[in-house]
C-alpha positions as CSV (number, residue, x, y, z in Angstrom):
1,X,34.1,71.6,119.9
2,X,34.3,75.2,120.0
3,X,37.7,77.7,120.9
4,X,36.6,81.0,120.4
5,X,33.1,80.3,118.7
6,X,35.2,78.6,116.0
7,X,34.6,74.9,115.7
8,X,37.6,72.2,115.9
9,X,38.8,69.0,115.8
10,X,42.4,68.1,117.3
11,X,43.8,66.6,114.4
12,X,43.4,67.0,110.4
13,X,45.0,66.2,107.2
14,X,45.6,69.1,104.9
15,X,48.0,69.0,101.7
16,X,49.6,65.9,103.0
17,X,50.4,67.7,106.0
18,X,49.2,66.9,109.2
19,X,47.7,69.3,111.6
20,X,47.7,69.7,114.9
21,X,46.9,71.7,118.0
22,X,50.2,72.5,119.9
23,X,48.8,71.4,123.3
24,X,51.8,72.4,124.7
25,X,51.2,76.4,124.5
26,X,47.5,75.9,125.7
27,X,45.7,78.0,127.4
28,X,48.6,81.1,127.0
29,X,48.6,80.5,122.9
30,X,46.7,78.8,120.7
31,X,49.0,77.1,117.7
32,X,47.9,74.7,115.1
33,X,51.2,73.4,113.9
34,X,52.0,71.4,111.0
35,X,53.7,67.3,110.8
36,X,55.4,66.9,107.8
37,X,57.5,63.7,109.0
38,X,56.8,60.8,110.8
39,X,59.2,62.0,113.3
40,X,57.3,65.2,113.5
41,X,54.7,62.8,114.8
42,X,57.0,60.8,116.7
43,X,58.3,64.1,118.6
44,X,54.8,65.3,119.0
45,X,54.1,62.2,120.8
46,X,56.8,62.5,122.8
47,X,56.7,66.1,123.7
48,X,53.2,65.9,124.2
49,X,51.9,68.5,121.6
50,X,49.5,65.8,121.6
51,X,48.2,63.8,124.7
52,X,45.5,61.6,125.4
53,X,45.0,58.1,124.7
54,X,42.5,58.4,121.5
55,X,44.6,61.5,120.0
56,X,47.8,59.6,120.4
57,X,46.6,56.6,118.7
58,X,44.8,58.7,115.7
59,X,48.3,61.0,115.3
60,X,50.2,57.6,114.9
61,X,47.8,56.2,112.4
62,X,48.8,59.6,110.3
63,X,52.2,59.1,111.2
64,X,52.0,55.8,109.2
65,X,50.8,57.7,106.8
66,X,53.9,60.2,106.6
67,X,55.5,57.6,106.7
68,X,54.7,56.6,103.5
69,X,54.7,59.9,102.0
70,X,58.4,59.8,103.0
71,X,59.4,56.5,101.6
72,X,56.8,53.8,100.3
73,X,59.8,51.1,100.9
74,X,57.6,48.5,103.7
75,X,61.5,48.6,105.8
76,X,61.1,52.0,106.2
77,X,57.2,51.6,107.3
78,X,58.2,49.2,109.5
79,X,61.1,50.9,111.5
80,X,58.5,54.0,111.5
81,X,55.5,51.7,112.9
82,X,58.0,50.3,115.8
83,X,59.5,53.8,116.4
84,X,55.6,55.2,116.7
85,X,55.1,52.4,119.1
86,X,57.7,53.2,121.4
87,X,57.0,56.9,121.6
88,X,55.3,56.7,124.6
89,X,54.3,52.9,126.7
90,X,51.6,53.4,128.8
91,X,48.6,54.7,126.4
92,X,47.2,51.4,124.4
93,X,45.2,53.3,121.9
94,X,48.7,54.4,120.6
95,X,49.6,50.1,119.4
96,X,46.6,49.8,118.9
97,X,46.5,52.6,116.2
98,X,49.6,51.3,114.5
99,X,49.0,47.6,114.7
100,X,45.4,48.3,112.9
101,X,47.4,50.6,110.1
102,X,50.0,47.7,109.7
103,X,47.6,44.8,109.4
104,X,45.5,46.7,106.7
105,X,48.9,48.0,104.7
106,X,50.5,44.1,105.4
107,X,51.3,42.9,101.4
108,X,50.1,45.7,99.5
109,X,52.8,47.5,97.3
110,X,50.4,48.9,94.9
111,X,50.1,52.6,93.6
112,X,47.0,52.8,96.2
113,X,48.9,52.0,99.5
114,X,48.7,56.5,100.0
115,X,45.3,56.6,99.8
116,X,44.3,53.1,101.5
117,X,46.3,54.2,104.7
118,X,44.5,58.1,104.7
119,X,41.5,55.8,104.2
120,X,42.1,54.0,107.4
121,X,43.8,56.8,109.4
122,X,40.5,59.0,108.8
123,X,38.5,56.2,109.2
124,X,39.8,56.3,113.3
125,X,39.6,59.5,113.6
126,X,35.7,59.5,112.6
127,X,34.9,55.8,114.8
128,X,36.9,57.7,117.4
129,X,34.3,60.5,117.1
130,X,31.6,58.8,116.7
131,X,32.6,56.4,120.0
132,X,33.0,59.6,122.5
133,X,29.3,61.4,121.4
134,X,28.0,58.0,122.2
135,X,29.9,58.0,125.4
136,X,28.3,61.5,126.3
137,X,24.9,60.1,125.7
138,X,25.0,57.1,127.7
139,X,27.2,58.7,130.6
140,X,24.2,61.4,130.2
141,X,22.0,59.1,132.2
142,X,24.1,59.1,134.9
143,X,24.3,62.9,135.4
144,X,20.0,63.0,134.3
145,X,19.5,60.6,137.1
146,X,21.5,63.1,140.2
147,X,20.2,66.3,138.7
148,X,16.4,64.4,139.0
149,X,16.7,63.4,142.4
150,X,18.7,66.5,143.2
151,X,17.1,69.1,141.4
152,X,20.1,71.4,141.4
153,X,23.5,71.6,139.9
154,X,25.4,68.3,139.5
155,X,29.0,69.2,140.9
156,X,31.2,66.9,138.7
157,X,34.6,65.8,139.7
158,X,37.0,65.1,137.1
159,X,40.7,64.1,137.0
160,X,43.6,65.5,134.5
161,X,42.6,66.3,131.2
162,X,39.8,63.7,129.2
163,X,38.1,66.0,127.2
164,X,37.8,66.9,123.5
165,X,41.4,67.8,123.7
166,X,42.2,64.3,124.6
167,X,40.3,62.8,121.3
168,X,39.1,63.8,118.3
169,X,35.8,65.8,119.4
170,X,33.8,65.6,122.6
171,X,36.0,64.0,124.6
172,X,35.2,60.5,126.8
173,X,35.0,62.2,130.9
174,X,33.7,65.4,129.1
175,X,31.1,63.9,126.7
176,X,28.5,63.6,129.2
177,X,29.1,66.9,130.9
178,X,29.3,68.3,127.6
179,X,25.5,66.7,126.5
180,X,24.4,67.8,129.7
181,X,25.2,71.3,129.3
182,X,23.1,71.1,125.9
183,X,20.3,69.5,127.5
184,X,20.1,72.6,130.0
185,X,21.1,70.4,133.1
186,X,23.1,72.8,135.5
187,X,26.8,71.7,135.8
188,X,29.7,72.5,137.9
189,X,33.1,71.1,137.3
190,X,35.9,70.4,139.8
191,X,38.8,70.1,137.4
192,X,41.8,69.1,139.5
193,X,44.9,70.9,137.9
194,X,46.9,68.1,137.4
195,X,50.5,68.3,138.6
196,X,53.0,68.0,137.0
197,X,51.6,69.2,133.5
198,X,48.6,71.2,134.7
199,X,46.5,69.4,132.5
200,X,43.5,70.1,134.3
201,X,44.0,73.8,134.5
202,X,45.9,73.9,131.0
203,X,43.0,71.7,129.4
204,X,40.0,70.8,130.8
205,X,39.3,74.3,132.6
206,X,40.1,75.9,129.2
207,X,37.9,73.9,127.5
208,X,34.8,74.3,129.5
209,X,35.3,77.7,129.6
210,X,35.3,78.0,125.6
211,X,31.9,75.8,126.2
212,X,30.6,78.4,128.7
213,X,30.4,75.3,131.4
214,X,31.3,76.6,135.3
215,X,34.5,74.6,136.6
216,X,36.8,75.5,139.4
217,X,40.4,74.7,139.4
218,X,41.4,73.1,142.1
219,X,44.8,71.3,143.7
220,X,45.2,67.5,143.1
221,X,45.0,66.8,147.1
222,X,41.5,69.1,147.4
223,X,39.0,66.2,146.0
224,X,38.8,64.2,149.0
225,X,37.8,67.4,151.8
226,X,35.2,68.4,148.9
227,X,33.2,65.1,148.8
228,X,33.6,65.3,152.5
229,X,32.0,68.3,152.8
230,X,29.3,66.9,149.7
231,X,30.6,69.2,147.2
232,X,31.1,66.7,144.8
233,X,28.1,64.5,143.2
234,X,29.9,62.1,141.5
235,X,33.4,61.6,139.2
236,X,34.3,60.7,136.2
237,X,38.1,60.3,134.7
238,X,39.2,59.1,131.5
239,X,41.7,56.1,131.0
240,X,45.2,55.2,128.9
241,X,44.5,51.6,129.6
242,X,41.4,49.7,130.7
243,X,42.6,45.6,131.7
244,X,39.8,43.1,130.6
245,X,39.1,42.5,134.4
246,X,38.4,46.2,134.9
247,X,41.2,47.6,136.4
248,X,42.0,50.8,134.7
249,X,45.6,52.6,134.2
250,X,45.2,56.2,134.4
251,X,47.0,59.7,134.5
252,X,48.7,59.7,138.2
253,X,46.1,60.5,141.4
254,X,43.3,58.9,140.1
255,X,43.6,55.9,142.3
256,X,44.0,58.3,145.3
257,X,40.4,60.2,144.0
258,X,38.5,56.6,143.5
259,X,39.7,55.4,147.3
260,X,38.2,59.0,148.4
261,X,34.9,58.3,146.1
262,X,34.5,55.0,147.5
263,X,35.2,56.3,151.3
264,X,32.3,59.0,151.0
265,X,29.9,57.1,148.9
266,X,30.1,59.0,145.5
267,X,29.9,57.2,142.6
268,X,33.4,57.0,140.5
269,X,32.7,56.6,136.6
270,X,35.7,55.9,134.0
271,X,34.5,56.9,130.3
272,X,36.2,55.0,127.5
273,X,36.3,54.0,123.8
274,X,36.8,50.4,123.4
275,X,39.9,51.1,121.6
276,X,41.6,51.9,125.0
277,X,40.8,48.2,126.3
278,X,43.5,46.1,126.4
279,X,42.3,42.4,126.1
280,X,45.5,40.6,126.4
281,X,47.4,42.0,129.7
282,X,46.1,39.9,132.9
283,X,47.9,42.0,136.1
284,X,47.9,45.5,136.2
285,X,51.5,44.5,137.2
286,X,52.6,44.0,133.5
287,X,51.1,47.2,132.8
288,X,54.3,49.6,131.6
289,X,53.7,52.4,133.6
290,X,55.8,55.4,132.2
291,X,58.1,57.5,134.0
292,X,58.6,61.0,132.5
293,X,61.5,63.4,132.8
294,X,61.9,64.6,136.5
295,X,62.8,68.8,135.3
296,X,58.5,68.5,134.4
297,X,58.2,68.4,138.4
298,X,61.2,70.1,139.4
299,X,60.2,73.1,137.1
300,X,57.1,75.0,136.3
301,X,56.2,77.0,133.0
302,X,53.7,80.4,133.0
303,X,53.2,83.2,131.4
304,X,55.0,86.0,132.6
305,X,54.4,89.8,133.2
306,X,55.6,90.4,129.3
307,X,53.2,87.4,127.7
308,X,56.1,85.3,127.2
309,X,55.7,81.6,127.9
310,X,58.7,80.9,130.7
311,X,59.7,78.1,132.5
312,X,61.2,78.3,136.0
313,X,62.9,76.0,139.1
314,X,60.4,76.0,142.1
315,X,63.0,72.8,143.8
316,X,66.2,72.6,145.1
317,X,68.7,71.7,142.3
318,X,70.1,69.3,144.6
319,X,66.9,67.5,145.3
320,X,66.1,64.0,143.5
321,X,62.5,63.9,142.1
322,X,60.1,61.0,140.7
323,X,57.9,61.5,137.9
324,X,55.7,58.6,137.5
325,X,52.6,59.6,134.8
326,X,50.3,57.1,135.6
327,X,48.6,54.9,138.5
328,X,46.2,52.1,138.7
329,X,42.6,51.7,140.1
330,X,41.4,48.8,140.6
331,X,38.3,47.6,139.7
332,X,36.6,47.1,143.1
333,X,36.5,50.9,143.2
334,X,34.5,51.8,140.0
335,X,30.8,52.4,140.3
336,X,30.5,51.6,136.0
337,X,32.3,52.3,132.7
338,X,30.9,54.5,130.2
339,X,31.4,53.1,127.0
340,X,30.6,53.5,123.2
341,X,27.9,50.9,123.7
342,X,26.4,51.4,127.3
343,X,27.4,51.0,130.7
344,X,28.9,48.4,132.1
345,X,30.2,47.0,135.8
346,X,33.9,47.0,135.8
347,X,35.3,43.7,135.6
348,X,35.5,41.0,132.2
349,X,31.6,39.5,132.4
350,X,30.7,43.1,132.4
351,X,33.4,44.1,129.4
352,X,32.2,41.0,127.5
353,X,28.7,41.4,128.1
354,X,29.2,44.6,126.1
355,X,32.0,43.5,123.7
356,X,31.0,40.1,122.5
């Protein structure tokens, strides 16, 4: 995808460096900055230079590889792997990522081991690809069908931030809007900001505007009088987790937009890669549901009058705050998930219908 009429991907590997847009000075700057170390990755991770479930998972599988620039000793690659896993809990993609990089490194000690793991950590990076486009074209339907019956522009809903910046390219929420917008279908996005990292406004409204697509910013608590009023035509979110039943884990408020969906009859889509299924976890219960520093609520960064990136308090220093990331939805409230490989209902005989 495109940031000032230059094409992009979020992640490379350049001169055994890895690189990286800082996602952290989006929109204010744009950075690409460079991972040297596997704890460069790590911190990226945590700091959330990177975020979203499919770009996690691909800048551990390079942090593997790092790793083994660093020291080709298996200890070491295994206190790295375990480190990358722990970086951040709720996201599956990111285990997922490792575990796949572990199991195809497992035994070898050979002069190859570099270039088998760039091998594999590429190798995501371009299935990863490859899974969203086909995401955009099958959740394309979906918007086809409205815009055919409606004949106008499809106003799209859309939670936090699950576009190209969350993968490698295209994006799983965006993809459709995104082949939409080539098509020549008229689209209109509601991008909810999304407190407490803006990732909405930061993101997804930057984004769409590099794409020339029309979005609005709106406040997280707005969706529900706008599909009352039938300004919204239908959803669709991304996910960090997707349970075999259907349930899905995703970034905080999307459970609150799906009981508002389902209230006014709109149909509530979740776009995802099959890498962000999690096959074994039966309760959305066991799900670990990450709780992040409380100062991300408590304070709020901008760009000030000088064009210098600030952060300030906006609560009273004496007041406690919660800072949960992520919620659940459960299944009963999804119209379909958009896949790699089609639509399905949300629950396990639809997952396995697709996923054999």
């Amino acid at each position: 995808m495109k940031i000032e009429g230059k094409e992009y991907r979020t992640i490379w590997f350049e001169n055994n460096t890895v690189k990286i847009i800082d996602q952290t000075k989006l929109p204010h700057k744009f950075v690409i900055k460079d991972l040297k170390t596997v704890k460069d990755t790590i911190n990226a991770i945590k700091k959330m230079e990177v975020r979203g479930a499919p770009l996690i998972g691909a800048t551990a599988a390079y942090g593997i590889v790092l790793s083994i620039i660093e020291n080709t000793d298996h200890s070491f690659l295994k206190t790295s792997a375990r480190e990358l896993i722990n970086a951040r809990p709720t996201a599956i993609n990111l285990k997922w990522a490792v575990d796949r990089m572990m199991n195809k490194l497992s035994g070898l000690n050979s002069d190859k081991i570099l270039e088998i793991a760039l091998n594999e950590a590429q190798l995501i990076c371009k299935e990863d690809i490859s899974f969203c486009k086909s995401i955009g074209i099958n959740g394309l339907r979906v918007i086809e069908k409205i815009y055919n019956k409606k004949k106008d522009t499809v106003n799209i809903l859309t939670h936090c931030n699950a576009g190209w910046l969350a993968t490698i390219d295209w994006g799983t929420a965006t993809s459709p809007i995104y082949h939409a917008h080539k098509k020549g279908i008229p689209v209109h996005v509601w991008a909810d900001e999304t407190r407490p990292r803006n990732q909405g406004a930061n993101l997804t409204s930057y984004e769409l505007n590099e794409e020339g697509i029309k979005n609005t910013i709106i406040a997280d608590n707005t969706g529900g009088i706008l599909m009352q009023r039938g300004d919204v035509d239908m959803c669709i979110v991304g996910t960090d987790r997707t349970l075999a039943n259907g349930d899905v884990c995703n970034k905080v408020g999307t459970y609150l937009k799906a009981l508002a969906a389902h209230d006014n009859n709109i149909p509530f889509y979740v776009a995802l890669p099959s890498s962000t299924i999690d096959w074994n976890i039966k309760n959305y219960k066991d799900i670990p549901i990450e709780e992040r520093n409380s100062e991300e609520l408590s304070q709020i960064e901008g760009l000030d009058e000088n064009g210098i990136i600030k952060k300030v308090q906006i609560y009273p220093k004496k007041s406690k705050a919660m800072n949960l990331a992520f919620d659940v939805t459960p299944a009963k409230y999804i119209s379909g998930l958009i896949t790699e490989k089609g639509i399905c209902e949300a629950s396990e005989l639809g997952l396995k219908n697709l996923f054999k």
